[in-house]
N, C-alpha and C positions, 0 to 999 in steps of 0.2 A: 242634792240630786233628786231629780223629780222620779216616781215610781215607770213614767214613759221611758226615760233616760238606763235607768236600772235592767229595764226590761230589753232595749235596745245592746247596751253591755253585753249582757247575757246570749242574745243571737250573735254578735260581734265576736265574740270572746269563744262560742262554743261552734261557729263557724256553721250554725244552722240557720233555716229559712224560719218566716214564720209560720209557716204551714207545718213545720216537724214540730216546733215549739207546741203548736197548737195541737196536733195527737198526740205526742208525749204528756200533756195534763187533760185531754177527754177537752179541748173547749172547740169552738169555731174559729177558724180563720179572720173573720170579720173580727171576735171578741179582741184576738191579738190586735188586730189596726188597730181598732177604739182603744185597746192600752198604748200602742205607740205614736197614735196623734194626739192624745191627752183627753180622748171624751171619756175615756176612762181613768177616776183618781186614785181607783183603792180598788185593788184584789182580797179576793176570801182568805182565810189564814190554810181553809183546806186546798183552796189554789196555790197560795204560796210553797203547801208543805209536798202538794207536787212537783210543784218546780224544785225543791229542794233535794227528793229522793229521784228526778229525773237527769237533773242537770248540777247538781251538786252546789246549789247558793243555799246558803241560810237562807229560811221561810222567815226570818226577823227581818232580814237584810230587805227582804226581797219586799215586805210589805213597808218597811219604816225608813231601808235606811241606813239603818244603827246596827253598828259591829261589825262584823266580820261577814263581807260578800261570800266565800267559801269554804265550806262544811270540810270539817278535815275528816277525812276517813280514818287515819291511824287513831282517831277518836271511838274509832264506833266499838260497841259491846259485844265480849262474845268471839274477839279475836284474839289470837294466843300474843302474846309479848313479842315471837319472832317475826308474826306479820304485821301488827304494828308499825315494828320499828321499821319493816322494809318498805312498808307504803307510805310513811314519815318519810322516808328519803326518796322514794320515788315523786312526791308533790313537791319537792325542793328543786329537784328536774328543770332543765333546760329543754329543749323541746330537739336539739341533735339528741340530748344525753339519751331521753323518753326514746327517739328512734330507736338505738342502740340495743336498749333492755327489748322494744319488741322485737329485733332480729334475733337476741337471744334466746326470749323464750320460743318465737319460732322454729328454730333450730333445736332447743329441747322436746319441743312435737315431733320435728323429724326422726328424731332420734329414739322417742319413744314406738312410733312407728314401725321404724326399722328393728325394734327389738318387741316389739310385739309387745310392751309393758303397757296398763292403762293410767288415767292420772291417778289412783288411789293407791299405786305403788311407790 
């Protein structure tokens, strides 16, 4: 898979234009076409590692290729064991399932709302 093809995926997949793609990593609009008609062969690693903390693909993936298209979050440092595991199971999600959990936490808003509690309680 060519890095045009990859980068196409990723608007595909993330249901965005490439005009958001393009302010979400600071580039031009234009930049993005010349990646998706191929006058562009090779992105920065610090391009890549934005697209990776914007849109959630490996900056390997995103430059090479190779491994794993999406960055697990339940991976990342700094997060307690309980929210790990519950964002591990949240990425395993169906996209009814995904619905679901946001009605519920939206419903946990309301509810904090209504009792006047902020989220640090």
């Amino acid at each position: 898979m060519e890095l045009k093809d990859r980068i196409r995926l990723i608007l595909d997949e993330k249901h965005i234009k490439q005009k958001d793609l393009a302010g979400a990593i600071k580039v031009s609009e234009s930049y993005i076409s010349n990646l998706l008609n191929g006058k562009r062969r090779n992105i920065s690693e610090a391009l890549a590692l934005l697209i990776e903390q914007s849109c959630g693909y490996s900056a390997q993936w995103v430059q090479t290729g190779e491994g794993e298209p999406h960055v697990s979050l339940s991976a990342a440092s700094g997060l307690s064991p309980a929210k790990k595991r519950l964002i591990a199971e949240i990425e395993k999600m169906s996209e009814p399932e995904l619905d679901a959990v946001k009605v519920f936490i939206d419903s946990l808003d309301g509810y904090k709302r209504a009792f006047g509690l902020s989220d640090k309680e």
